[in-house]
C-alpha positions as CSV (number, residue, x, y, z in Angstrom):
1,X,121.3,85.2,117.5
2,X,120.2,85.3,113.6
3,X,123.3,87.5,111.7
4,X,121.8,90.2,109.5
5,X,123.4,89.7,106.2
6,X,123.7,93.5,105.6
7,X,125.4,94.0,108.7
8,X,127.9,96.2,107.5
9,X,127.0,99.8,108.6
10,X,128.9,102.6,108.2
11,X,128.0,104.7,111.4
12,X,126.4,107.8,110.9
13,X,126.2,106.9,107.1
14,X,122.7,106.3,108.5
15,X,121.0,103.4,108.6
16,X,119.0,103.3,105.1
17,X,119.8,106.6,104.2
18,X,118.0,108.5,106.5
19,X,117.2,112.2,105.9
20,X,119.6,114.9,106.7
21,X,117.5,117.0,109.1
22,X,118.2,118.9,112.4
23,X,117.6,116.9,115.9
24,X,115.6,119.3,118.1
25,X,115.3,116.4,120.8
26,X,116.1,113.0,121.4
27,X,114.2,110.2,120.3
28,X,113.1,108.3,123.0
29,X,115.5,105.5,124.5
30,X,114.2,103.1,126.5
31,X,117.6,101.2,127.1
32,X,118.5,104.3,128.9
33,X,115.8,104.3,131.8
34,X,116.9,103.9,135.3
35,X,115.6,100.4,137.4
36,X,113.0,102.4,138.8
37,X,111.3,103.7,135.4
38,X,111.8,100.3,134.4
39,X,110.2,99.1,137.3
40,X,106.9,101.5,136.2
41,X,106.5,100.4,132.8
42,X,106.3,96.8,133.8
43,X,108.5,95.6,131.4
44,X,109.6,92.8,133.1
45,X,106.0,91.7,133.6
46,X,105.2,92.0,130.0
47,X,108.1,89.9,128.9
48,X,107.1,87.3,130.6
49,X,103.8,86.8,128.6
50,X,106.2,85.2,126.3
51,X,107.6,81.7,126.4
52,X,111.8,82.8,126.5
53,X,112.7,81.6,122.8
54,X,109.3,83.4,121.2
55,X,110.5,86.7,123.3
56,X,114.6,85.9,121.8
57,X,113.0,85.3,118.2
58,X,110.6,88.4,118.3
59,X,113.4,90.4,119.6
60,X,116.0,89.7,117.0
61,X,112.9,90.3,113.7
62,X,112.3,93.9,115.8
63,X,116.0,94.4,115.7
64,X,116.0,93.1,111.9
65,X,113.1,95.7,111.2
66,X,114.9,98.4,113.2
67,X,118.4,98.0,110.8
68,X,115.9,98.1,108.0
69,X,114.1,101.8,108.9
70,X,114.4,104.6,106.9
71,X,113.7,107.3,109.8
72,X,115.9,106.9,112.8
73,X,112.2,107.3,114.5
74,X,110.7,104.5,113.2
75,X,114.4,102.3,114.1
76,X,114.7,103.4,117.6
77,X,111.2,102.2,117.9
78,X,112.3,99.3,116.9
79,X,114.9,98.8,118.9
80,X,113.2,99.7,121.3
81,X,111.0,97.1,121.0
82,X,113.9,94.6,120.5
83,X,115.1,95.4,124.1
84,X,112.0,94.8,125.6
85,X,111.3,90.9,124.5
86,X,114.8,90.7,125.0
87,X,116.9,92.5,127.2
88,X,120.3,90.6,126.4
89,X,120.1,91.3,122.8
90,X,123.3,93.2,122.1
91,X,122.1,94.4,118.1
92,X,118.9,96.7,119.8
93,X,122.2,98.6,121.7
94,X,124.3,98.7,118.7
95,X,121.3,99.8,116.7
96,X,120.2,102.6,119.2
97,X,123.4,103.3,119.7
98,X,124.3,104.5,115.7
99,X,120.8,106.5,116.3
100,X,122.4,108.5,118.8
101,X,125.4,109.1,117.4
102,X,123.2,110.3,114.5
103,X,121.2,112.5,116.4
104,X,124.8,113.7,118.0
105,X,126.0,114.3,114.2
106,X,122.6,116.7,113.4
107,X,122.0,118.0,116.8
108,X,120.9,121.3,117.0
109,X,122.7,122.8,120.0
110,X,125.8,121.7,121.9
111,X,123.8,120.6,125.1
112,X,121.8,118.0,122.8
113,X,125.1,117.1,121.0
114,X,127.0,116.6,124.4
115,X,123.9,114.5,126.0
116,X,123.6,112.5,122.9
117,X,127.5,112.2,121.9
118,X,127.2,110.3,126.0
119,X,124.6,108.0,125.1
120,X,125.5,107.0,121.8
121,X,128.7,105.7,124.3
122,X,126.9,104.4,126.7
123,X,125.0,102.1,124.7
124,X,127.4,101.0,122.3
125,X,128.9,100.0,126.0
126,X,125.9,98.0,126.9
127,X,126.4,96.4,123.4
128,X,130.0,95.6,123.8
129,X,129.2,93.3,127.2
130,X,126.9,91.5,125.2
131,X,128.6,91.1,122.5
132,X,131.1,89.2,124.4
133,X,129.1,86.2,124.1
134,X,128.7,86.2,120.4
135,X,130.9,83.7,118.3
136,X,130.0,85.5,114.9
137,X,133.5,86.6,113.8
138,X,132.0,88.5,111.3
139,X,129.5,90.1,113.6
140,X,132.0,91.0,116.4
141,X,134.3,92.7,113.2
142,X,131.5,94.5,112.4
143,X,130.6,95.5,115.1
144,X,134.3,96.8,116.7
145,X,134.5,99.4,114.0
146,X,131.2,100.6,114.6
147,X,132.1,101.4,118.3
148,X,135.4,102.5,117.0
149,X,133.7,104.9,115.0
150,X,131.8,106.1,117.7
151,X,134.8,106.8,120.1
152,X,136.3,108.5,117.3
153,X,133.8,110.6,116.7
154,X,133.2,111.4,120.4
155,X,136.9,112.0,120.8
156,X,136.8,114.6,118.2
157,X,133.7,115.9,119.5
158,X,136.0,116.4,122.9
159,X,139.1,117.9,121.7
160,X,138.6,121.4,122.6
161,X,136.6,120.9,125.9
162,X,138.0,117.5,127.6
163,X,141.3,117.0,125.3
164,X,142.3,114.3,128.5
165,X,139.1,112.4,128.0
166,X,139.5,113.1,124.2
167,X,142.6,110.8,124.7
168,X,141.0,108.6,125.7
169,X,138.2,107.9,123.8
170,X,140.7,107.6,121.1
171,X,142.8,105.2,122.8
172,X,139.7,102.7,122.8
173,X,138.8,103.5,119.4
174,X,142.7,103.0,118.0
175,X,142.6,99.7,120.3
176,X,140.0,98.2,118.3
177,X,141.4,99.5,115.2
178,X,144.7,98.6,115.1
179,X,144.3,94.9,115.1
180,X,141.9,94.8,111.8
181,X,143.7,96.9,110.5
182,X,147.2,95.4,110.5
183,X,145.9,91.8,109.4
184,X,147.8,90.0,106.9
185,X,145.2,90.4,103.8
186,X,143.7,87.2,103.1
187,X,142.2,87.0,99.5
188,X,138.7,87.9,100.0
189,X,137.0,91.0,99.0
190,X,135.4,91.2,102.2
191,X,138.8,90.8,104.4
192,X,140.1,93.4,102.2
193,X,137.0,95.8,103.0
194,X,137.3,95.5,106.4
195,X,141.2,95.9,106.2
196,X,139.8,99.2,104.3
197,X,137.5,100.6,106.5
198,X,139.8,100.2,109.7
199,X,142.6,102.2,108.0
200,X,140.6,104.9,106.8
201,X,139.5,105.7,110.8
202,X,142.8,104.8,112.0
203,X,143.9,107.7,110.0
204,X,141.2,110.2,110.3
205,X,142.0,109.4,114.0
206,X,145.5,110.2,113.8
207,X,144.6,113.3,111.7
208,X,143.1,114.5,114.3
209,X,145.7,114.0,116.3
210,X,148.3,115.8,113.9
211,X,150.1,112.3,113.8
212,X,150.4,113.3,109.7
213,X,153.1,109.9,109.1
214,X,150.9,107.4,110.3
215,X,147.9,109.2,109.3
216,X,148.8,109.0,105.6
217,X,150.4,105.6,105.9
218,X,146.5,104.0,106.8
219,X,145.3,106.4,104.1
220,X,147.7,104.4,101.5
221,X,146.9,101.2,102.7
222,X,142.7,102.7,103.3
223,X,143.6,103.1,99.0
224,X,145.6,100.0,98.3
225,X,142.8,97.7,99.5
226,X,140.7,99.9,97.3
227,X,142.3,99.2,94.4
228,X,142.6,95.7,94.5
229,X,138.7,95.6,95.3
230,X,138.2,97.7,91.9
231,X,140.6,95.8,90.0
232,X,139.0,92.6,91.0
233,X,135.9,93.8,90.0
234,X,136.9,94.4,86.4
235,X,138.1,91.0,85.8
């Protein structure tokens, strides 16, 4: 599985800076067909055109191209054409998974938003079995705050509606927080950003939870880390 040196995506900071624009529908997402629409487009058929590292390799430079898209049309393409040389690769998930959540973030109606917010979950899902069998650490650290991010988001998205299942989407997203973000520092820039990142959700997460002493703690530390990032690069 090739790493993608830019790996580091903020989720729903959109993925090259797409546009800010209105989702009317959802783009087309064919990691969320059922077996029998699967079945019908012959995908499996297809795939096997292609000796099994040519259809691994082709599948990870369509992922590569999809992280690289500056329309979210153009990167669920992509990824959708990741998932079909290679079903098992967890980045076309993860990367059709930050489309939906972006489509959730600009939908234009709460039945699109709902329907996305659910699919943006469900494939960050599909991700995180896959990503099981990935010995990157920095890819699986990367990759556990983006699907943090997403359960935060969608827990916020459920407050008012589903506050029980609110609770628990924050749960998972504080449950791959709290470990990043309560590492001893190490003295890289990179630990330090990561160290960042996680305490900046982990208290947006408790803001929304009204949990206002461990919310600003994680804000502090969200700065510290800041600040010795700056200050390094000054010297």
């Amino acid at each position: 599985m090739a790493v993608f040196p830019k790996i580091l995506l903020a989720l729903f900071g959109l993925i090259s800076g797409f546009a800010l624009m209105a989702a009317e529908n959802a783009i087309n997402c064919q990691m969320l067909l059922n077996q029998e629409q699967i079945e019908q487009g012959e995908f499996d058929r297809q795939r096997r055109m292609y000796p099994k590292a040519s259809a691994q390799r082709l599948s990870q430079q369509a992922a590569q191209a999809g992280f690289a898209s500056k329309d979210p049309e153009t990167a669920m393409s992509k990824f959708n054409q990741a998932w079909r040389f290679d079903p098992k690769n967890p980045m076309a998930y993860w990367g059709a998974g930050i489309i939906r959540g972006w489509e959730a973030e600009n939908a234009s109606n709460e039945e699109l938003r709902r329907n996305c917010w659910r699919d943006c979950v469900k494939l960050f899902e599909q991700a995180a079995a896959l990503m099981t069998e990935q010995s990157d650490t920095t890819l699986q650290e990367n990759f556990a705050l983006d699907y943090a991010e997403t359960r935060l988001q969608y827990g916020i998205f459920l407050q008012k509606e589903n506050p029980t299942e609110a609770e628990q989407a924050f749960r998972q997203a504080e449950k791959r927080l709290k470990p990043l973000a309560d590492r001893v520092p190490e003295q890289t820039a990179r630990n330090r950003a990561l160290i960042a990142r996680a305490s900046r959700q982990l208290s947006r997460l408790y803001t929304a939870e009204k949990r206002q002493e461990e919310a600003a703690r994680y804000a502090k530390q969200a700065e510290t880390m800041k600040g010795q990032m700056q200050g390094e690069n000054k010297k």
